[in-house]
Every structure is written in C-alpha cells, then in structure tokens.
PDB file of N, CA, C and O in Angstrom:
ATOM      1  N   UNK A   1     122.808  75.117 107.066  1.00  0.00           N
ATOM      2  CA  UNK A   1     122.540  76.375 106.396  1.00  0.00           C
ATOM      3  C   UNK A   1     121.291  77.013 107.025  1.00  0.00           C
ATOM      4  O   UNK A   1     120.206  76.432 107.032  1.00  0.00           O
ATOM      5  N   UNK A   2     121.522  78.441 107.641  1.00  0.00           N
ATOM      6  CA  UNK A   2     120.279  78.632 108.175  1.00  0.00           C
ATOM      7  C   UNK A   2     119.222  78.999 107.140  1.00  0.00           C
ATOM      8  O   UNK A   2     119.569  78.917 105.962  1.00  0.00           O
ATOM      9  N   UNK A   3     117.728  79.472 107.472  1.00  0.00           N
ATOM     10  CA  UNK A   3     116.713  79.481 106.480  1.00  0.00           C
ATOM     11  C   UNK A   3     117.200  80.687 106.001  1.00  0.00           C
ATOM     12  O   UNK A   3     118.336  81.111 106.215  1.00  0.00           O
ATOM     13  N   UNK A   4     116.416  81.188 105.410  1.00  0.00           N
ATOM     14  CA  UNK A   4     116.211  82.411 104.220  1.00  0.00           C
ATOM     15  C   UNK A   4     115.992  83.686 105.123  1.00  0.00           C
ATOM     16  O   UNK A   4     115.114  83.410 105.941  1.00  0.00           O
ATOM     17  N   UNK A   5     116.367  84.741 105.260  1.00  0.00           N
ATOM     18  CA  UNK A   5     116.060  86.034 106.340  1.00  0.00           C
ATOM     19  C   UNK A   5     114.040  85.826 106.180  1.00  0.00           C
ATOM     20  O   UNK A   5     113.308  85.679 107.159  1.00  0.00           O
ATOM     21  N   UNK A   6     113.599  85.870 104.852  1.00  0.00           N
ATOM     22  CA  UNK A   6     111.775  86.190 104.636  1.00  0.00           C
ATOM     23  C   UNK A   6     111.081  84.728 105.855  1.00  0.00           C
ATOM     24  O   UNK A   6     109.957  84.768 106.355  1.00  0.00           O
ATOM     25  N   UNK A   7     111.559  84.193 105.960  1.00  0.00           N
ATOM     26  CA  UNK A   7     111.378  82.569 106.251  1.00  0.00           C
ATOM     27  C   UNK A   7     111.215  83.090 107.781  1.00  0.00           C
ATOM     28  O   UNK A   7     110.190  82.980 108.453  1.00  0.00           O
ATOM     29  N   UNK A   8     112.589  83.754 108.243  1.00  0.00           N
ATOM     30  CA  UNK A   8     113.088  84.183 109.886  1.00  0.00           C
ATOM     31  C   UNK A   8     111.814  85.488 110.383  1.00  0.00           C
ATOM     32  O   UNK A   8     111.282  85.844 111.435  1.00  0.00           O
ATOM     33  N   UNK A   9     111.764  85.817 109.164  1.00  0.00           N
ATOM     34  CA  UNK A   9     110.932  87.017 109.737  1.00  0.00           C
ATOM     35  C   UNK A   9     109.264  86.594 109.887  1.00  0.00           C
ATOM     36  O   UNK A   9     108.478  87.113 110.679  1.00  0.00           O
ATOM     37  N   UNK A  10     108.996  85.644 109.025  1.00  0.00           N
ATOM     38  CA  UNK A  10     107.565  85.196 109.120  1.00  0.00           C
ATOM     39  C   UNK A  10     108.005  84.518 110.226  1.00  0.00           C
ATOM     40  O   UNK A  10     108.060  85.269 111.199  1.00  0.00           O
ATOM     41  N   UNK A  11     108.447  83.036 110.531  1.00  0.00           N
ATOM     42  CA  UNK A  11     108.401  82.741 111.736  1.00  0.00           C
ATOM     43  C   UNK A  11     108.417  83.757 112.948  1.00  0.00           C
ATOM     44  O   UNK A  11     107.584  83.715 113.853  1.00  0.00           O
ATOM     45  N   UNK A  12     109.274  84.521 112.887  1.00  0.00           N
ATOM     46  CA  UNK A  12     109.171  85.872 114.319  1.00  0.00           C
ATOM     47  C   UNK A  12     107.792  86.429 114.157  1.00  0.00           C
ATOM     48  O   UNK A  12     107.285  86.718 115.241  1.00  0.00           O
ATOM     49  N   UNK A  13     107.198  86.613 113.331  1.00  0.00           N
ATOM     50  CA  UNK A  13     105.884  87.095 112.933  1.00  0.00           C
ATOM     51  C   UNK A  13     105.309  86.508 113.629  1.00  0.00           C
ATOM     52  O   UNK A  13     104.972  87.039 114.687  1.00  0.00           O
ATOM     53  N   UNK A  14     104.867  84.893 113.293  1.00  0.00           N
ATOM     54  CA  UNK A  14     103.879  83.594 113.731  1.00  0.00           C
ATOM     55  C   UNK A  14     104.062  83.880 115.498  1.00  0.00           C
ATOM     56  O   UNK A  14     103.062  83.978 116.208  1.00  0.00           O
ATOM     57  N   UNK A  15     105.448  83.990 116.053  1.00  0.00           N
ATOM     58  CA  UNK A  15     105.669  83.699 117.520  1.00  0.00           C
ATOM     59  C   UNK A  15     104.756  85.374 117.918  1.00  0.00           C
ATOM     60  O   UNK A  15     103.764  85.548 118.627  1.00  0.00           O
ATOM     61  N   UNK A  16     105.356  86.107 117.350  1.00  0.00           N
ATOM     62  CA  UNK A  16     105.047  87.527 118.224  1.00  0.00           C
ATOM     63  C   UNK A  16     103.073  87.319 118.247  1.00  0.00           C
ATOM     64  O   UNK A  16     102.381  87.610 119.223  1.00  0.00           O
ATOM     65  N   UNK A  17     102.575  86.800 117.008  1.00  0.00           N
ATOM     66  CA  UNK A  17     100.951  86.882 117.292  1.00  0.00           C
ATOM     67  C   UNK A  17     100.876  85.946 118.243  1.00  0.00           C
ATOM     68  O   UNK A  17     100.579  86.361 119.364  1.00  0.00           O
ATOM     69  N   UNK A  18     101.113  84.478 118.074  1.00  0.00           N
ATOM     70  CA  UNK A  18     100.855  83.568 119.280  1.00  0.00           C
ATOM     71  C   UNK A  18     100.737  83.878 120.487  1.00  0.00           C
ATOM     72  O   UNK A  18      99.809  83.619 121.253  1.00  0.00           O
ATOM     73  N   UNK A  19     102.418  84.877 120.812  1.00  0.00           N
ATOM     74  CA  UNK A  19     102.501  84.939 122.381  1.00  0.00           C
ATOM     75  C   UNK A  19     101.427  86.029 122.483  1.00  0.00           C
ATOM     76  O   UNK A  19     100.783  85.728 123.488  1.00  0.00           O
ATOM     77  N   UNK A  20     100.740  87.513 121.769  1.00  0.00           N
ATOM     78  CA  UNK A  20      99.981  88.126 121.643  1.00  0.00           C
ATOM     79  C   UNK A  20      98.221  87.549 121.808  1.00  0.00           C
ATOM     80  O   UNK A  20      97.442  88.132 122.563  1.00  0.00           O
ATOM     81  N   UNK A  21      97.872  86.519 121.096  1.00  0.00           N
ATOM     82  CA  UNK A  21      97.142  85.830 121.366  1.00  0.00           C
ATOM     83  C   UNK A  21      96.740  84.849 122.826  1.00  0.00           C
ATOM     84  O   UNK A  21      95.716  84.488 123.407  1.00  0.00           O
ATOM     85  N   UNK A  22      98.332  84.680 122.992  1.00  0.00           N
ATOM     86  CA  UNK A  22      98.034  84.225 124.785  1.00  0.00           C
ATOM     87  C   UNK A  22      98.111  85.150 125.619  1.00  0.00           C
ATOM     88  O   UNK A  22      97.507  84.907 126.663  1.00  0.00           O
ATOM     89  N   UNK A  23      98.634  86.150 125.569  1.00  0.00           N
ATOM     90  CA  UNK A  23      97.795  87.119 126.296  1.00  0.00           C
ATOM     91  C   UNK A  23      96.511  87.925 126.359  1.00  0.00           C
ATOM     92  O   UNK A  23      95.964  88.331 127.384  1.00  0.00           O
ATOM     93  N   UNK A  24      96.064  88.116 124.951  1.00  0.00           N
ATOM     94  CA  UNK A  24      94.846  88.253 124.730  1.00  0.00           C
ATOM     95  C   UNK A  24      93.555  86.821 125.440  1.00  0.00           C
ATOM     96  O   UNK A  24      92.463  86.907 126.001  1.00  0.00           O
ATOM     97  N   UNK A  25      94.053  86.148 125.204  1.00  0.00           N
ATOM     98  CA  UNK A  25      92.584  85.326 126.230  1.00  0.00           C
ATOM     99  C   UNK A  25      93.213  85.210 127.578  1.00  0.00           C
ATOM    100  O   UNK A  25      92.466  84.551 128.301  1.00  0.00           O
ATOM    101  N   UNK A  26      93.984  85.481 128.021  1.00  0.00           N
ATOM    102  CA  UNK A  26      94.392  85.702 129.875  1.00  0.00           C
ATOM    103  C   UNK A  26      93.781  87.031 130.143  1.00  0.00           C
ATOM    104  O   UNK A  26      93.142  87.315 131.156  1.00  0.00           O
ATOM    105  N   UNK A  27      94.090  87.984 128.931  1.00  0.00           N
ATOM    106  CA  UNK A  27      92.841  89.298 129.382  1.00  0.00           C
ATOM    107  C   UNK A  27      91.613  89.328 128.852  1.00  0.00           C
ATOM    108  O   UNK A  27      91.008  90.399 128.888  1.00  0.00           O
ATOM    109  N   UNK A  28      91.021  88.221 128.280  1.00  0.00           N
ATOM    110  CA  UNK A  28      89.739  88.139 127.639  1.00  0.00           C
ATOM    111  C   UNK A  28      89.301  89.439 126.900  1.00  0.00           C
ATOM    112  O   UNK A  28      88.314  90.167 127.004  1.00  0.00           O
ATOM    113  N   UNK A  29      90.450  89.452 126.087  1.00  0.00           N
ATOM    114  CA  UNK A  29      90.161  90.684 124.757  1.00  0.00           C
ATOM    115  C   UNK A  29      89.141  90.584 123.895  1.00  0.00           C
ATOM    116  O   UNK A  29      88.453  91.503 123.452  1.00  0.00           O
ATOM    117  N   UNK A  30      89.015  88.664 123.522  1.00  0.00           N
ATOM    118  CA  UNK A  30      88.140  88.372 122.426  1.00  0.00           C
ATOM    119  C   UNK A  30      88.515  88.417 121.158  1.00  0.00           C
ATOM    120  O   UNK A  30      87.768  88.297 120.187  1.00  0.00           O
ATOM    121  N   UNK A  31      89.912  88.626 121.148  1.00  0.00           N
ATOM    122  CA  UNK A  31      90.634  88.695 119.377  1.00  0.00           C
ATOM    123  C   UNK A  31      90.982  87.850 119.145  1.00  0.00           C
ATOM    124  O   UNK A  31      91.463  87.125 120.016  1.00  0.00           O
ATOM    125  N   UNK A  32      90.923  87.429 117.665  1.00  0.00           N
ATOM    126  CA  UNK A  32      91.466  86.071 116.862  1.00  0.00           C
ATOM    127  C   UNK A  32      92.831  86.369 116.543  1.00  0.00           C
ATOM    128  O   UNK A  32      93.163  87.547 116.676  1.00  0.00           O
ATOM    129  N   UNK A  33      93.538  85.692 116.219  1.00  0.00           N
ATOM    130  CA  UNK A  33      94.987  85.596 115.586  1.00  0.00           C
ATOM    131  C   UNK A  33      94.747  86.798 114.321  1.00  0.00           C
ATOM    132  O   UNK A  33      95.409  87.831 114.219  1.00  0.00           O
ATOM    133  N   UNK A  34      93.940  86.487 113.661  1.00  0.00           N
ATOM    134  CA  UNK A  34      93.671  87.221 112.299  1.00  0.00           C
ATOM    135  C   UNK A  34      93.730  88.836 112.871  1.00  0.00           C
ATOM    136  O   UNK A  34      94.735  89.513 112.655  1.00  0.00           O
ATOM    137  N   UNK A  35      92.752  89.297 113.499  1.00  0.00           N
ATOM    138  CA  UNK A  35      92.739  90.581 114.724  1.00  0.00           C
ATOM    139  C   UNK A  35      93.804  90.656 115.069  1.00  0.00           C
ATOM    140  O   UNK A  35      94.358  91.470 114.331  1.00  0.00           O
ATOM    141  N   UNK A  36      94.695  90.157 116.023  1.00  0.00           N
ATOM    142  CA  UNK A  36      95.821  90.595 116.526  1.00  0.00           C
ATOM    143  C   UNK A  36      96.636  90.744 115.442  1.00  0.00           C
ATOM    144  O   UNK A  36      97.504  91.597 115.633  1.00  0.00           O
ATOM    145  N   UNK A  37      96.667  90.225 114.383  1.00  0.00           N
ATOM    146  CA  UNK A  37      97.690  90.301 112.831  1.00  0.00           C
ATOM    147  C   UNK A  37      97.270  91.756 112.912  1.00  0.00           C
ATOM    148  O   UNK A  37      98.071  92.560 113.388  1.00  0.00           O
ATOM    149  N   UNK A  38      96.148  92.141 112.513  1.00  0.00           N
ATOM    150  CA  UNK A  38      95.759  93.239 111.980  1.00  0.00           C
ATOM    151  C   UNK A  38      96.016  94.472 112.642  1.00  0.00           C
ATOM    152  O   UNK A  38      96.463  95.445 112.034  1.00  0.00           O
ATOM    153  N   UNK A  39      95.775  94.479 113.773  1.00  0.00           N
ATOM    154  CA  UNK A  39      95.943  95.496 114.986  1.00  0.00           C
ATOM    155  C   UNK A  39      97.687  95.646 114.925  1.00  0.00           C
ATOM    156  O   UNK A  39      97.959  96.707 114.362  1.00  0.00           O
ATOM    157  N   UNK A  40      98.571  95.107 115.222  1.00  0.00           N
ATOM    158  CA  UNK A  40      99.837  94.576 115.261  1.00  0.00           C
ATOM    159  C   UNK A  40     100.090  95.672 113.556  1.00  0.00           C
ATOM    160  O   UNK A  40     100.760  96.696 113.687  1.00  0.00           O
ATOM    161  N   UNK A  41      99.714  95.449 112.607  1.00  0.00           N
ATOM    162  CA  UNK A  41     100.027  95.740 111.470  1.00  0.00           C
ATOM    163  C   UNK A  41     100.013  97.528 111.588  1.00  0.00           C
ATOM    164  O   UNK A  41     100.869  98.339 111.235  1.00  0.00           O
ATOM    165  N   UNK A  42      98.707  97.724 112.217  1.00  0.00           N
ATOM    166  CA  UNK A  42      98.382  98.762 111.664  1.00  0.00           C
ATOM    167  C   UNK A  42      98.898 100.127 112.907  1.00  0.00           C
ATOM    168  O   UNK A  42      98.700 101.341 112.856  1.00  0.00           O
ATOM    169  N   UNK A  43      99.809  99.035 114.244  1.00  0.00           N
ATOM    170  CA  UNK A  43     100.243 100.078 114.906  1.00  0.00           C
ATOM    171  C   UNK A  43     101.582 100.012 114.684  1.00  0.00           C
ATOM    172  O   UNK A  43     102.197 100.857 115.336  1.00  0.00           O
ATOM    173  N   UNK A  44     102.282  99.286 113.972  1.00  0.00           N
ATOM    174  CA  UNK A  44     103.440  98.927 113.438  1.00  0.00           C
ATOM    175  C   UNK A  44     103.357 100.410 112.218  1.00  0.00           C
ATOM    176  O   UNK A  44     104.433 100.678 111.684  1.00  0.00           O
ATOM    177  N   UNK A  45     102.464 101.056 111.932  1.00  0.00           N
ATOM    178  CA  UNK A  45     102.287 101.171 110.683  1.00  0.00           C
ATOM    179  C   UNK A  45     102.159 103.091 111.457  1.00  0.00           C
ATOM    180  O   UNK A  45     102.585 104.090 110.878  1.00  0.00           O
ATOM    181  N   UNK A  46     101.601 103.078 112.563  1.00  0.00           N
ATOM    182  CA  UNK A  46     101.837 104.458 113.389  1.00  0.00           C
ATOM    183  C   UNK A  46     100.288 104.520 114.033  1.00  0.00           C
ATOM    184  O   UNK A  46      99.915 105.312 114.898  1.00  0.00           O
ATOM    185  N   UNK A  47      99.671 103.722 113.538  1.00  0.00           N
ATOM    186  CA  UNK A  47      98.284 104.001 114.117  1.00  0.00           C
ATOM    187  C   UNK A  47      98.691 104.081 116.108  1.00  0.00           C
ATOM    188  O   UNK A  47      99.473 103.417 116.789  1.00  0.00           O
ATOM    189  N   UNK A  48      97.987 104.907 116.370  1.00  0.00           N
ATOM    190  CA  UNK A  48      98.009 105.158 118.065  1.00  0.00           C
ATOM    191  C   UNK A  48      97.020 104.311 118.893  1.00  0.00           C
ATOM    192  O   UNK A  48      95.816 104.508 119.058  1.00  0.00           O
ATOM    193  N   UNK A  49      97.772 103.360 119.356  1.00  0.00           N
ATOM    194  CA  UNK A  49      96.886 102.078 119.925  1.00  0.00           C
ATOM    195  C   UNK A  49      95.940 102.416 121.194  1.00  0.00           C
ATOM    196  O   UNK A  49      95.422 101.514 121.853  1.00  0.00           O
ATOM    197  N   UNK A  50      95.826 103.273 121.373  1.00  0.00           N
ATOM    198  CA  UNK A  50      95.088 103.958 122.741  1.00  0.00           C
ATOM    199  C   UNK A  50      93.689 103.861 121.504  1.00  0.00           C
ATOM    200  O   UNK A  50      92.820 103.000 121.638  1.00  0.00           O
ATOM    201  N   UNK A  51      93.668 104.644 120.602  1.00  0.00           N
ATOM    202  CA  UNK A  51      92.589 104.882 119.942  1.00  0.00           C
ATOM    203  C   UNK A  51      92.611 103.649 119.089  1.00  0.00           C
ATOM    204  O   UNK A  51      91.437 103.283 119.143  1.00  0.00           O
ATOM    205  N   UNK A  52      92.995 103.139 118.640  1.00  0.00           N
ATOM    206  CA  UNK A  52      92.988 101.333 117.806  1.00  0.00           C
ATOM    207  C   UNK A  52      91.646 101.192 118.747  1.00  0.00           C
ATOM    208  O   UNK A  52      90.482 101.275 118.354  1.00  0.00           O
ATOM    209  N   UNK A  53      92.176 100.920 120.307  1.00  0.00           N
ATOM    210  CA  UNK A  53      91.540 100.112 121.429  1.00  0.00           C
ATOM    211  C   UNK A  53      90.409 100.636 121.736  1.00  0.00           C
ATOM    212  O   UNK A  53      89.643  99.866 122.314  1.00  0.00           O
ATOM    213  N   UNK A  54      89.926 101.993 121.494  1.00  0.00           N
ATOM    214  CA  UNK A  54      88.938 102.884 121.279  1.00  0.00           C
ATOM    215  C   UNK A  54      88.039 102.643 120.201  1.00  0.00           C
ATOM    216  O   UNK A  54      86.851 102.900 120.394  1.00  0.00           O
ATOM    217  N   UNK A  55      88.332 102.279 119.310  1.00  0.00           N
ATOM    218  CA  UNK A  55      87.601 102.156 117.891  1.00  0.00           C
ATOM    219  C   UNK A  55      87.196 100.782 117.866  1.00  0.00           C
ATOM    220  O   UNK A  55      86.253 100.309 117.233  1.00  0.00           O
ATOM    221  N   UNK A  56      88.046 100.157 118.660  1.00  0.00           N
ATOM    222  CA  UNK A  56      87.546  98.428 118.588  1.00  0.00           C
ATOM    223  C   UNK A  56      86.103  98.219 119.364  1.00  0.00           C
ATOM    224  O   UNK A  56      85.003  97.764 119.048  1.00  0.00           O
ATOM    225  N   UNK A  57      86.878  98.973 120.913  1.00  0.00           N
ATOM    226  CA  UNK A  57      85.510  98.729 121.806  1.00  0.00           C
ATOM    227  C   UNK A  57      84.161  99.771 121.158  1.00  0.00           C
ATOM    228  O   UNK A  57      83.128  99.623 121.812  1.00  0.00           O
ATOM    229  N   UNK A  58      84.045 100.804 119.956  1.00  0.00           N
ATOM    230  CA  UNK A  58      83.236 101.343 119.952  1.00  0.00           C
ATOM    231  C   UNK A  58      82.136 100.833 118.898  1.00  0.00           C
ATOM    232  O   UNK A  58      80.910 100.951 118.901  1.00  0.00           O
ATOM    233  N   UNK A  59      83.290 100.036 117.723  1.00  0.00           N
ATOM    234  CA  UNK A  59      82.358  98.907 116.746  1.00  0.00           C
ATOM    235  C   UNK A  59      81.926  97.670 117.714  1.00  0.00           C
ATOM    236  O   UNK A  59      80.786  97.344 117.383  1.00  0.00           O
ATOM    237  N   UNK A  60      82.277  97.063 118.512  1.00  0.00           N
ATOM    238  CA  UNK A  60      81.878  96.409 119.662  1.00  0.00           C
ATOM    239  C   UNK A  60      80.662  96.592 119.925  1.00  0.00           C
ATOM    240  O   UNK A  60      79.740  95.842 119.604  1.00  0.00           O
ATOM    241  N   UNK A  61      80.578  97.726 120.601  1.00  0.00           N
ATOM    242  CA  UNK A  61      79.194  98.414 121.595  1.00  0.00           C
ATOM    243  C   UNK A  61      78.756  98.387 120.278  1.00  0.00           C
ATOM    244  O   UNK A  61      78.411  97.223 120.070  1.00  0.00           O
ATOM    245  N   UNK A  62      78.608  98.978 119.396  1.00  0.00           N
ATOM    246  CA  UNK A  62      77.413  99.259 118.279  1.00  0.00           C
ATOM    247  C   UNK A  62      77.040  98.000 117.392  1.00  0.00           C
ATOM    248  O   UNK A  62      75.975  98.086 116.780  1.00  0.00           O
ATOM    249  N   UNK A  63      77.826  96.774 117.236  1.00  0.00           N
ATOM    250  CA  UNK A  63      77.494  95.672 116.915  1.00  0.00           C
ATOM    251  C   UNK A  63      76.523  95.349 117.563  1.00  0.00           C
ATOM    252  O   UNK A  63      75.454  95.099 117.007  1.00  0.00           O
ATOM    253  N   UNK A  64      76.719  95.271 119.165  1.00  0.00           N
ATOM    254  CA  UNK A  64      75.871  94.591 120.054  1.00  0.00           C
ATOM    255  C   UNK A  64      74.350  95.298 120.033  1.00  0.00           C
ATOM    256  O   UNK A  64      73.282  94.686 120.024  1.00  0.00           O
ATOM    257  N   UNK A  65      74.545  96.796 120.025  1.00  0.00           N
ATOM    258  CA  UNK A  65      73.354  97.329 119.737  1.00  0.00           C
ATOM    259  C   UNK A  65      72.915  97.222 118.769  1.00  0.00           C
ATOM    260  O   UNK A  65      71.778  97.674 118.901  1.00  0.00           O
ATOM    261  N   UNK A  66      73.080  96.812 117.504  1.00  0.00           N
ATOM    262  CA  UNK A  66      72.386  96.180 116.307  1.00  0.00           C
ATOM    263  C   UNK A  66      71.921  95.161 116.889  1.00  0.00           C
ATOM    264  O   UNK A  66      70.997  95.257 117.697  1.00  0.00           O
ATOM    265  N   UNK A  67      72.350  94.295 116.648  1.00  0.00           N
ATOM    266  CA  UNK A  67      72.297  93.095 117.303  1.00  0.00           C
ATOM    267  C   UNK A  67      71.091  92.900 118.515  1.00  0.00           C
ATOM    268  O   UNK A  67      70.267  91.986 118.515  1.00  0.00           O
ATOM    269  N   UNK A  68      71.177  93.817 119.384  1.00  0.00           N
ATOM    270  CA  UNK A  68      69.959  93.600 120.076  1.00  0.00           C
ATOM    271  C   UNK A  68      68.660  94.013 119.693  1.00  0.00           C
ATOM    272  O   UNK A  68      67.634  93.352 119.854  1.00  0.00           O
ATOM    273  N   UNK A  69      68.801  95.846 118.852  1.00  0.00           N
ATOM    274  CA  UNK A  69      67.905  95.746 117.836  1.00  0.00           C
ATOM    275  C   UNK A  69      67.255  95.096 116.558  1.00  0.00           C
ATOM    276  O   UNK A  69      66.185  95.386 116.023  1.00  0.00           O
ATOM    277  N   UNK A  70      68.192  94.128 116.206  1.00  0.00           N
ATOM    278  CA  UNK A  70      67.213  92.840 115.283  1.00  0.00           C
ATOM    279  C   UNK A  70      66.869  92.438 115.871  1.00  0.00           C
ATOM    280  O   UNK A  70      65.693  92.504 115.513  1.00  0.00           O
ATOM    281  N   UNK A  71      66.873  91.766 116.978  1.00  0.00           N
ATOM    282  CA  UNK A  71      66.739  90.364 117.969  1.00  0.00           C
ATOM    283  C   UNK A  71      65.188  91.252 118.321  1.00  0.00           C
ATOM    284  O   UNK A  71      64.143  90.718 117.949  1.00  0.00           O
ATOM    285  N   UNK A  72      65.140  92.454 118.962  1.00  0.00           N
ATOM    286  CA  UNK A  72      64.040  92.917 118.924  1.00  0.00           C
ATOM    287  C   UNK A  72      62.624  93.430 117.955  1.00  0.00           C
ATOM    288  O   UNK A  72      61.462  93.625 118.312  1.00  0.00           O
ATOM    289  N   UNK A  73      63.267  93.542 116.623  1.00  0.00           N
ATOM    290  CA  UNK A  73      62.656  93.844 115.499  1.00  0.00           C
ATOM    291  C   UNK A  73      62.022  92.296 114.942  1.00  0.00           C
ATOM    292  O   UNK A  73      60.929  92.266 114.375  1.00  0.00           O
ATOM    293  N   UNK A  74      62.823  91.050 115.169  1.00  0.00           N
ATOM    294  CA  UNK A  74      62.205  89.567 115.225  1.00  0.00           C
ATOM    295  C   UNK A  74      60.713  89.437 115.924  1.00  0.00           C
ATOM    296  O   UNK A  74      59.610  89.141 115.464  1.00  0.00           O
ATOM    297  N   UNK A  75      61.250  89.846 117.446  1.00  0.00           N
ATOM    298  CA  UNK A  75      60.230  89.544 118.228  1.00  0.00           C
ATOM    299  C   UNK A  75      58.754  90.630 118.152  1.00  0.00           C
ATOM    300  O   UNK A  75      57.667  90.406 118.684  1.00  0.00           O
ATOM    301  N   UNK A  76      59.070  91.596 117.479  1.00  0.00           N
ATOM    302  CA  UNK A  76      57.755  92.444 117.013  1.00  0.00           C
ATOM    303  C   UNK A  76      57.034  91.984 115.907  1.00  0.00           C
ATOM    304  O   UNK A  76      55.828  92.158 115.729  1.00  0.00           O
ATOM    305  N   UNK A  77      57.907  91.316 115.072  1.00  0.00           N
ATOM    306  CA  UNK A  77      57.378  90.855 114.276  1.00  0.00           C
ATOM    307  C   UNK A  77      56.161  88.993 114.159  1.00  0.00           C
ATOM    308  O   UNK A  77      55.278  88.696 113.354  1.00  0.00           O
ATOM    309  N   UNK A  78      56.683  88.276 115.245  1.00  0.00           N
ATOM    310  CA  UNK A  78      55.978  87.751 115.976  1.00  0.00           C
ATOM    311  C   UNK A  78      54.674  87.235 116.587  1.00  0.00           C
ATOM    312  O   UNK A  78      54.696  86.592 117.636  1.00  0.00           O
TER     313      UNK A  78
END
C-alpha cells in the first residue's frame, strides 16, 4: 500500500531542500536547510527571487556592519 499523498509530498519536500542545500554549499551561499525552506516557500508563494537574493545579501552586508560596529564600540570602551 503506498503512503498517504501528505507523507509523498513532505518527503518530495525533504529531497527538493537537501538537493537545494547541496548546491548551496558547492556555491557557498551560507544557507541552512531552515533558509532554503524559507526562501523556497516564499518564491513558491510569487516572491521574485532576483530580489529574495537582493534582500538576503543586503541584511548580510548590514549585519556585518553592525557587527563590526560593536566589535568597535567594545574596543573604545577598553
């Protein structure tokens, strides 16, 4: 008896992030499974992945620039 169609579709789910995930570290994207779920969801959903990929790398850059501004706000404090 095969499984349940909800059963078929989560498994196709699980494979499509995996193989997504192995391509993501062959291009050193830096996304987790959880990320690629999400991204996957939300262009499934109509979001325009040109700009997804835009918005990712732009919280990116501005993380890092926080990020270097504490690291610097530490060392003033010092």
């Amino acid at each position: 008896m095969p499984p349940p169609p909800e059963e078929n579709k989560q498994a196709s789910a699980q494979a499509a992030v995996d193989i997504l995930w192995d391509i993501s570290q062959i291009l050193n994207c830096h996304l987790d499974r959880r990320e690629i779920s999400i991204c996957t969801s939300l262009i499934e959903r109509g979001i325009n992945p040109e700009a997804l990929a835009t918005t990712i790398k732009e919280l990116r850059k501005g993380a890092q620039e926080a990020k270097i501004e504490l690291e610097a706000r530490k060392q003033q404090q010092r």
